[in-house]
mmCIF entry with sequence, helices, sheets and N, C-alpha, C, O atoms, coordinates in Angstrom:
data_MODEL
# 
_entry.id   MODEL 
# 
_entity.id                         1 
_entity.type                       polymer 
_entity.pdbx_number_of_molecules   1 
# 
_entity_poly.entity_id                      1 
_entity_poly.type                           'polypeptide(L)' 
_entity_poly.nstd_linkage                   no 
_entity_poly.nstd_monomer                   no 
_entity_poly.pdbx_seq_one_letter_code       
;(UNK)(UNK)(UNK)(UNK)(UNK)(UNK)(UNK)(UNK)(UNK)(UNK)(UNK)(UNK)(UNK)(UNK)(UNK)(UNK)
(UNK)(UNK)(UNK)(UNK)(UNK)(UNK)(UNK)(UNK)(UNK)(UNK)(UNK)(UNK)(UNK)(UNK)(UNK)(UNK)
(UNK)(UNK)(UNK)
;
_entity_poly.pdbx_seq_one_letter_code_can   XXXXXXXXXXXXXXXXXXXXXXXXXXXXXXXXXXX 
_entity_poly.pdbx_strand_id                 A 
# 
loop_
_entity_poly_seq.entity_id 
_entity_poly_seq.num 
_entity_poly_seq.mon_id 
_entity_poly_seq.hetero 
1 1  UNK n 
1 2  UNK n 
1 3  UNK n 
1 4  UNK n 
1 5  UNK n 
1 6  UNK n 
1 7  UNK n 
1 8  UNK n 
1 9  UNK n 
1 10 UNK n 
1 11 UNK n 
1 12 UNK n 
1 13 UNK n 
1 14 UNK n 
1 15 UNK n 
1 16 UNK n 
1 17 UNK n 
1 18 UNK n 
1 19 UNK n 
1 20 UNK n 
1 21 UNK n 
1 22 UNK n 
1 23 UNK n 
1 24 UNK n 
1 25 UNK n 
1 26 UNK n 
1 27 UNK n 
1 28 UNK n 
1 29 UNK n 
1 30 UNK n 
1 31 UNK n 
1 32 UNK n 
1 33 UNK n 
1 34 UNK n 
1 35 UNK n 
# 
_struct_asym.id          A 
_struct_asym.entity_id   1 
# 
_struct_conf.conf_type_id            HELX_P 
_struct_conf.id                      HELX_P1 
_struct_conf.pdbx_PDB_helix_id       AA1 
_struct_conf.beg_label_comp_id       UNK 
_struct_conf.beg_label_asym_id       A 
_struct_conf.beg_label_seq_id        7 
_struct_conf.pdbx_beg_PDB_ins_code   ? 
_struct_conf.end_label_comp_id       UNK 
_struct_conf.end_label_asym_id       A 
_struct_conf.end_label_seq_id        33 
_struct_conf.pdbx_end_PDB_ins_code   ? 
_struct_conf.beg_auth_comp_id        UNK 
_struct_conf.beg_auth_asym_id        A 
_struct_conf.beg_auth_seq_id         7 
_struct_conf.end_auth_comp_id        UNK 
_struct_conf.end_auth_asym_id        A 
_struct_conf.end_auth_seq_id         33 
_struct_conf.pdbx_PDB_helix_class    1 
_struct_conf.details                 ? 
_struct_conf.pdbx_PDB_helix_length   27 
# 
_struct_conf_type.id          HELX_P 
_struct_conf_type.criteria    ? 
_struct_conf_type.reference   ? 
# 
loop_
_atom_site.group_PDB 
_atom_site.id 
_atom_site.type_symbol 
_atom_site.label_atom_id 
_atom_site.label_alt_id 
_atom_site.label_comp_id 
_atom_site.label_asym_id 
_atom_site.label_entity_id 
_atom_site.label_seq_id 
_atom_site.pdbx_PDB_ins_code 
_atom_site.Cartn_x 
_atom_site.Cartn_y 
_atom_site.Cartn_z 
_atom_site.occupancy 
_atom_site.B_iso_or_equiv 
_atom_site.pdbx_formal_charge 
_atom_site.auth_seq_id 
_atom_site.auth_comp_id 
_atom_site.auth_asym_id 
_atom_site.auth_atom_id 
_atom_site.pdbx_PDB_model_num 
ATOM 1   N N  . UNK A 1 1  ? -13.601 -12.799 4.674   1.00 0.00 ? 1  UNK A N  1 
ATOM 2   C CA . UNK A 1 1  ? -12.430 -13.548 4.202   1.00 0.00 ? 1  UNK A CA 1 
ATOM 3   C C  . UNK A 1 1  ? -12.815 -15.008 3.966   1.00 0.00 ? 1  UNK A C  1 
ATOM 4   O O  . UNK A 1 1  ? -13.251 -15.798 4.804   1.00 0.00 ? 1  UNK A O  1 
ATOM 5   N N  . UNK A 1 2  ? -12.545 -15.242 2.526   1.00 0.00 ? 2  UNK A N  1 
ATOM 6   C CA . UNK A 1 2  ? -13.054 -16.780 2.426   1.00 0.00 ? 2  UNK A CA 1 
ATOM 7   C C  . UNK A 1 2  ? -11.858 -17.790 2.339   1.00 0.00 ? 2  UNK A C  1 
ATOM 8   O O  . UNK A 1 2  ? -11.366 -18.112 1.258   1.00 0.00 ? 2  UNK A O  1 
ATOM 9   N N  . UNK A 1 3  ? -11.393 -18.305 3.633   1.00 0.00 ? 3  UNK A N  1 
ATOM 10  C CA . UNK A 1 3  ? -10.042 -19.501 3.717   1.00 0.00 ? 3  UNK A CA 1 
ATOM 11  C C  . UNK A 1 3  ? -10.089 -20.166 2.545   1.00 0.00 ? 3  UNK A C  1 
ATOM 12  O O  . UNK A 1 3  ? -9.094  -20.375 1.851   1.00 0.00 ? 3  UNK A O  1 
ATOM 13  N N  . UNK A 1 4  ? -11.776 -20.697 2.141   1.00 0.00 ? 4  UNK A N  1 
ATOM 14  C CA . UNK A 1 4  ? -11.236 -21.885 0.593   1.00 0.00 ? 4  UNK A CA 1 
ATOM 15  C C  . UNK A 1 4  ? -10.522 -21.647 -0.231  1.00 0.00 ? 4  UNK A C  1 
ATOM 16  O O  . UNK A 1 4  ? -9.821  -22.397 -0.911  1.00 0.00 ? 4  UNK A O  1 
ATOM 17  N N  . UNK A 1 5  ? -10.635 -20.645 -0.239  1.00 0.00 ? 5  UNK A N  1 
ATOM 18  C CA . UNK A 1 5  ? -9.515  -20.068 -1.372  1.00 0.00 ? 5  UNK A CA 1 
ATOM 19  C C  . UNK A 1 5  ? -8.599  -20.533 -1.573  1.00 0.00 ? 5  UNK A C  1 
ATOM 20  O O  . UNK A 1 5  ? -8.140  -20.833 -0.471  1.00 0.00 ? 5  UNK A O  1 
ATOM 21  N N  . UNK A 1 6  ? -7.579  -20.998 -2.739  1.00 0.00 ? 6  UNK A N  1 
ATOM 22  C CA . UNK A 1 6  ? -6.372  -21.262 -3.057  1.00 0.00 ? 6  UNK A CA 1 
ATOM 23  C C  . UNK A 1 6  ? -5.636  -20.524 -2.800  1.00 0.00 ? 6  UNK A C  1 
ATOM 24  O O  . UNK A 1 6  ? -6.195  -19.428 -2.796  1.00 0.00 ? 6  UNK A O  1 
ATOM 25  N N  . UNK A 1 7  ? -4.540  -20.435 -2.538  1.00 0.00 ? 7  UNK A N  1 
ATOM 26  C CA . UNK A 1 7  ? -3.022  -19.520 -2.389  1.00 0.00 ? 7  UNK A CA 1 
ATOM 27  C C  . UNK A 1 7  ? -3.303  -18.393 -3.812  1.00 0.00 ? 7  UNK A C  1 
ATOM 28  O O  . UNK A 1 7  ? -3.438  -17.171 -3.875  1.00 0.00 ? 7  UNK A O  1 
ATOM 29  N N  . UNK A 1 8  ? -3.308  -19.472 -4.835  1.00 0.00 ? 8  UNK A N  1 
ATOM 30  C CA . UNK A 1 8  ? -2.691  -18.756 -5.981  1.00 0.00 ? 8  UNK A CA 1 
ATOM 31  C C  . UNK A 1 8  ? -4.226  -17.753 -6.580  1.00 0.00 ? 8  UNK A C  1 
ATOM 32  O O  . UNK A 1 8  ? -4.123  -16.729 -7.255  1.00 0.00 ? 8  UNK A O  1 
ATOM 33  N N  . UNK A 1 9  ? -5.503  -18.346 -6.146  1.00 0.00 ? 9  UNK A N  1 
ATOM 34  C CA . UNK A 1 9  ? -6.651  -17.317 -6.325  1.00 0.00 ? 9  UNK A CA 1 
ATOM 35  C C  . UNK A 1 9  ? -6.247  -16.462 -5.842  1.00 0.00 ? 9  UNK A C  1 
ATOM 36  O O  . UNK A 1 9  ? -6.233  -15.539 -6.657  1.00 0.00 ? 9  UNK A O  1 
ATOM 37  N N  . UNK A 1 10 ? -5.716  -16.053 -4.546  1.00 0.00 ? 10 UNK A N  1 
ATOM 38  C CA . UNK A 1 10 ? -6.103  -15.260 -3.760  1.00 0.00 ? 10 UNK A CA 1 
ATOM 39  C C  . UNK A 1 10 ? -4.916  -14.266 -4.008  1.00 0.00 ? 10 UNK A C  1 
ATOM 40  O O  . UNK A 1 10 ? -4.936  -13.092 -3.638  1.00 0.00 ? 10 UNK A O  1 
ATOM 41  N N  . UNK A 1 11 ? -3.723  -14.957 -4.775  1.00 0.00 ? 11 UNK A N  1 
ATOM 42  C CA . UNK A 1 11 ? -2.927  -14.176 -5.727  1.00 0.00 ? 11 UNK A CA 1 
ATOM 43  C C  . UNK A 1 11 ? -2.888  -13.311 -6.535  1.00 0.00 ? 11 UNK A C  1 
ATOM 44  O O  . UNK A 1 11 ? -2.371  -12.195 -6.594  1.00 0.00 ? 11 UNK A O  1 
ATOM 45  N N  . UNK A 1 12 ? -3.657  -14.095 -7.353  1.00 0.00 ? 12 UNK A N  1 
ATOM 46  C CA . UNK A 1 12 ? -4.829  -13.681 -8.754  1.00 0.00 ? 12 UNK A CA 1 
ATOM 47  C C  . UNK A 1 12 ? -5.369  -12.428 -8.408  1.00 0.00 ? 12 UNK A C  1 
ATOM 48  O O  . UNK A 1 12 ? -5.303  -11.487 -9.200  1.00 0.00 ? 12 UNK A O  1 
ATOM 49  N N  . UNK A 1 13 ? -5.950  -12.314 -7.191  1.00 0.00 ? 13 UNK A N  1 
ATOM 50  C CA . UNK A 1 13 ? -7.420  -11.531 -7.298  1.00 0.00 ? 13 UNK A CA 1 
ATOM 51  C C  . UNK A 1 13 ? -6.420  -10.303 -6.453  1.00 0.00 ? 13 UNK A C  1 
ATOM 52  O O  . UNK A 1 13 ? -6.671  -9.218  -6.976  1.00 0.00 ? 13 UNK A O  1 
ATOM 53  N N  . UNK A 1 14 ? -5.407  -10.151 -5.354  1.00 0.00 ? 14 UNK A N  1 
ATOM 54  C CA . UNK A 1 14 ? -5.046  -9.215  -4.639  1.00 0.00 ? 14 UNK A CA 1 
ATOM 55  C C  . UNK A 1 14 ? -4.194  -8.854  -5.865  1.00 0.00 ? 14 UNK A C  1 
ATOM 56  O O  . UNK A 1 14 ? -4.015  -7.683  -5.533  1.00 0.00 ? 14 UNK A O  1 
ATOM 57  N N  . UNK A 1 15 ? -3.446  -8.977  -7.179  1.00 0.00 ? 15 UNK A N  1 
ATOM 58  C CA . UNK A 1 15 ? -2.901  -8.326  -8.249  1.00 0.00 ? 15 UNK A CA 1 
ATOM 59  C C  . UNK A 1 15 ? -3.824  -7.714  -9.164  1.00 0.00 ? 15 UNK A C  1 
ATOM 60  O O  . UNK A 1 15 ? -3.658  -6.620  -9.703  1.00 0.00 ? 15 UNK A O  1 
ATOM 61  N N  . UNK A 1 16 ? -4.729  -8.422  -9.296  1.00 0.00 ? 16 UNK A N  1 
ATOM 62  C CA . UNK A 1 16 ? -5.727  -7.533  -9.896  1.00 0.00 ? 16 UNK A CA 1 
ATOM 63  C C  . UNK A 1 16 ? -6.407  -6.537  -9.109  1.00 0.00 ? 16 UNK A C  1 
ATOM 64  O O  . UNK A 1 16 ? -6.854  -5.535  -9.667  1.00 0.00 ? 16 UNK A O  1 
ATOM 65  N N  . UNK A 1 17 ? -6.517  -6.694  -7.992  1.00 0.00 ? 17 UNK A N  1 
ATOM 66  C CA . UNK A 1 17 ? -7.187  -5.291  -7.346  1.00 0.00 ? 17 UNK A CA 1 
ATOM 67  C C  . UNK A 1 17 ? -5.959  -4.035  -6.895  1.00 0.00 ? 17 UNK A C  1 
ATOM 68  O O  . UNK A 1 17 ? -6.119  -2.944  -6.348  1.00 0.00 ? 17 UNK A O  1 
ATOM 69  N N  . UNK A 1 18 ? -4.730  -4.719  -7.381  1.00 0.00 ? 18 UNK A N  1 
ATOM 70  C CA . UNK A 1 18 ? -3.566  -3.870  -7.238  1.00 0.00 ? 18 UNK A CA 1 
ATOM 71  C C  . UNK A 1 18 ? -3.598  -2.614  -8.327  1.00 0.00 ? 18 UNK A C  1 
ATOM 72  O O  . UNK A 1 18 ? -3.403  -1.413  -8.142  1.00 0.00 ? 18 UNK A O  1 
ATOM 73  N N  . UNK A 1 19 ? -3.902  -3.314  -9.467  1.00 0.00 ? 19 UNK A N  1 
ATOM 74  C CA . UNK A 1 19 ? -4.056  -3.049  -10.741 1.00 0.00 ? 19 UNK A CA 1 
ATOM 75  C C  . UNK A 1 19 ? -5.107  -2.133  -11.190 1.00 0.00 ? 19 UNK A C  1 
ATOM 76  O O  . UNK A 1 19 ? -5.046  -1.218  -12.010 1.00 0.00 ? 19 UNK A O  1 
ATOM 77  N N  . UNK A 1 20 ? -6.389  -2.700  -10.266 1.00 0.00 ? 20 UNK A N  1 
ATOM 78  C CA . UNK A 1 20 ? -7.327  -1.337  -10.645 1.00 0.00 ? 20 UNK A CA 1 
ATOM 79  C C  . UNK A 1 20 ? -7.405  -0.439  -10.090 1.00 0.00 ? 20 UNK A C  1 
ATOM 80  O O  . UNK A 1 20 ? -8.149  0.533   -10.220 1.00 0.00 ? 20 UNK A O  1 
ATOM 81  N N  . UNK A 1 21 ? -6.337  -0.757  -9.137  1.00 0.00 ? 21 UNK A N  1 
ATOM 82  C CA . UNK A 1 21 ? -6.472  0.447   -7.484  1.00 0.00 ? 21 UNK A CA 1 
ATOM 83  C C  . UNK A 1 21 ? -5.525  1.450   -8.803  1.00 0.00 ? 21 UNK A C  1 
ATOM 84  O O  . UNK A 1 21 ? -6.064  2.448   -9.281  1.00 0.00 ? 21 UNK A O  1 
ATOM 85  N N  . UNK A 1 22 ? -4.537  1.144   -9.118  1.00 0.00 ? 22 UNK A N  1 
ATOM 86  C CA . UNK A 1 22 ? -3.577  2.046   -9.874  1.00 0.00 ? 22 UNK A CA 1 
ATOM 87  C C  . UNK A 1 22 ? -4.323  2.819   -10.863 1.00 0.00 ? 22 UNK A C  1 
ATOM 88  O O  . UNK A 1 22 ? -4.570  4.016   -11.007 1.00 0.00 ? 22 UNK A O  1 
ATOM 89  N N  . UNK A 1 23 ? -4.567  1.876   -11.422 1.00 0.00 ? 23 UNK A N  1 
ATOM 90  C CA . UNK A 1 23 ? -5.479  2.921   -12.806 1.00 0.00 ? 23 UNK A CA 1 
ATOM 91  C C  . UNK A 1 23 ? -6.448  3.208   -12.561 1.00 0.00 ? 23 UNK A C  1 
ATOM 92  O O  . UNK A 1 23 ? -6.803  3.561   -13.685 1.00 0.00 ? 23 UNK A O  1 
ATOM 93  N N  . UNK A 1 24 ? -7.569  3.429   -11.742 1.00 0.00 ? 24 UNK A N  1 
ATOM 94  C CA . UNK A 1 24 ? -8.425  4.104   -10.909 1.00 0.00 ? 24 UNK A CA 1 
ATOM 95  C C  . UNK A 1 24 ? -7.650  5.489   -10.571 1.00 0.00 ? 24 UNK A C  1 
ATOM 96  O O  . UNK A 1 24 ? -7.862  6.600   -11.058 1.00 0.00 ? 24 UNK A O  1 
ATOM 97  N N  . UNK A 1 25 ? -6.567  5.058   -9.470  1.00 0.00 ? 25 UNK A N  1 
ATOM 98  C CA . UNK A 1 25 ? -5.986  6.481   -9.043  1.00 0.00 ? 25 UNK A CA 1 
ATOM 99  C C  . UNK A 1 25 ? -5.547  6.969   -10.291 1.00 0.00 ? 25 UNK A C  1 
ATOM 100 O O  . UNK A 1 25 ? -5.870  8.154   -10.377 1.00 0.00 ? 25 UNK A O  1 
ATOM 101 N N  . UNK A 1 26 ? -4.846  6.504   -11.474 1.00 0.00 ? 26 UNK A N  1 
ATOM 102 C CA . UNK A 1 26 ? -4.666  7.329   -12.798 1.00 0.00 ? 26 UNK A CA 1 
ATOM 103 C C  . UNK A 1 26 ? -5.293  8.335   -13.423 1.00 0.00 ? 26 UNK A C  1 
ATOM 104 O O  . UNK A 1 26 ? -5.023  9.466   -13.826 1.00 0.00 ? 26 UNK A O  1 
ATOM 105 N N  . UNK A 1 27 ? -6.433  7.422   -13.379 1.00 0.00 ? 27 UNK A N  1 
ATOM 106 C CA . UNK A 1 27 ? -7.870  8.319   -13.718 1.00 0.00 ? 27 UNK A CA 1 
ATOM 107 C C  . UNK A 1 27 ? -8.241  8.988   -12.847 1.00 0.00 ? 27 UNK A C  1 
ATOM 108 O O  . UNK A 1 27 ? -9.429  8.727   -13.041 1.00 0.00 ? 27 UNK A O  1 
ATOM 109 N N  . UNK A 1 28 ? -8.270  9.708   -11.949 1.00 0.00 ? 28 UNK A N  1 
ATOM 110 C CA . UNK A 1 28 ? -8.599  10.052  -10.801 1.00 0.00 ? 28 UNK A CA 1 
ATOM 111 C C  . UNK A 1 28 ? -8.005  11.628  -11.097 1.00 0.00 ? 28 UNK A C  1 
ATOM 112 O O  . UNK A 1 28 ? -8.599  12.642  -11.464 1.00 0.00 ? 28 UNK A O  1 
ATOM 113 N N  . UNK A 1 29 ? -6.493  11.366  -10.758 1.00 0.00 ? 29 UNK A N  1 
ATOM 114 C CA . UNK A 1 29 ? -5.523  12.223  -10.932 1.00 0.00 ? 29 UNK A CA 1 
ATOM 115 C C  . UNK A 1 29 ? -5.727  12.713  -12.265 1.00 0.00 ? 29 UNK A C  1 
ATOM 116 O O  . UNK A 1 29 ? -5.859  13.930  -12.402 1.00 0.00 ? 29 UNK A O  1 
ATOM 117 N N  . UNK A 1 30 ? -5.761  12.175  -12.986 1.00 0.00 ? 30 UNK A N  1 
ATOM 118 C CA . UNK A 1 30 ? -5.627  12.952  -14.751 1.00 0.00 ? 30 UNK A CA 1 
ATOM 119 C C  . UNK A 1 30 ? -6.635  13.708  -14.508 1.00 0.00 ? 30 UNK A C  1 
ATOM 120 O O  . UNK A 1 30 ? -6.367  14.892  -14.711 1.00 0.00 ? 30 UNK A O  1 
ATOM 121 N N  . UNK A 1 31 ? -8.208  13.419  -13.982 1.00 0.00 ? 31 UNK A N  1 
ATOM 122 C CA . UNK A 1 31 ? -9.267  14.495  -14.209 1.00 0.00 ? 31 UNK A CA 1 
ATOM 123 C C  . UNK A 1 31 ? -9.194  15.228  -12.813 1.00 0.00 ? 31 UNK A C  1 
ATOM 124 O O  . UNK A 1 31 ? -10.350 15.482  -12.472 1.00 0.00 ? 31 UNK A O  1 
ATOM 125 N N  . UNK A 1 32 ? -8.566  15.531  -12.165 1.00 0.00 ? 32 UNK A N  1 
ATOM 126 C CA . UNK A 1 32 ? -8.114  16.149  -10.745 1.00 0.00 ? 32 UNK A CA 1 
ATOM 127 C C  . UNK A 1 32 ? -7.160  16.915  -11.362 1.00 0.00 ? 32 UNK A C  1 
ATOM 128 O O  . UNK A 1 32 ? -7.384  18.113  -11.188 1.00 0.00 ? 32 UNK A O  1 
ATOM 129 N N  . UNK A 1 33 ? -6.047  16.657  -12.107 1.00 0.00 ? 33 UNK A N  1 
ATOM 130 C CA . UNK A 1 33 ? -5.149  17.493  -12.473 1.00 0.00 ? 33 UNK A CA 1 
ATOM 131 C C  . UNK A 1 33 ? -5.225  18.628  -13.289 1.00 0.00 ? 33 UNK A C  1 
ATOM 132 O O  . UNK A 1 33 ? -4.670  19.701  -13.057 1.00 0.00 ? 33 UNK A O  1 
ATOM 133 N N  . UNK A 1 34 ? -6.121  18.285  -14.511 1.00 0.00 ? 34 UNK A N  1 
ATOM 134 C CA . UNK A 1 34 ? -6.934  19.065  -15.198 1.00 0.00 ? 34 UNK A CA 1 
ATOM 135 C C  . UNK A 1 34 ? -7.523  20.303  -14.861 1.00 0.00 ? 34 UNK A C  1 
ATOM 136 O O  . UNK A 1 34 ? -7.734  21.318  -15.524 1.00 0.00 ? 34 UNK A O  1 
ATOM 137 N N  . UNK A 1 35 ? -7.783  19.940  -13.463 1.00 0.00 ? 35 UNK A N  1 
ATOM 138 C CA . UNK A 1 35 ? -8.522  21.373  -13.069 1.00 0.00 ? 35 UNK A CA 1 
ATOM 139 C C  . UNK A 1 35 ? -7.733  22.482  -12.728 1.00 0.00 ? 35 UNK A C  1 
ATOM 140 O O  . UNK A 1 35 ? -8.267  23.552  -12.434 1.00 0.00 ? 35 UNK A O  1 
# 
């Protein structure tokens, strides 16, 4: 955990890993479902 961080980086970066967590699991599921 790096404290320097700004509030709003650390904003930034936990929405974007929100974001790939989702469409990761999207993709995930679509070729999981398939089968």
């Amino acid at each position: 955990m790096n404290r320097g961080l700004p509030d709003e980086c650390a904003l930034v970066a936990t929405s974007i890993n929100q974001e790939g967590f989702k469409a990761m699991h999207e993709v995930l599921f679509k070729t999981w479902g398939k089968t």
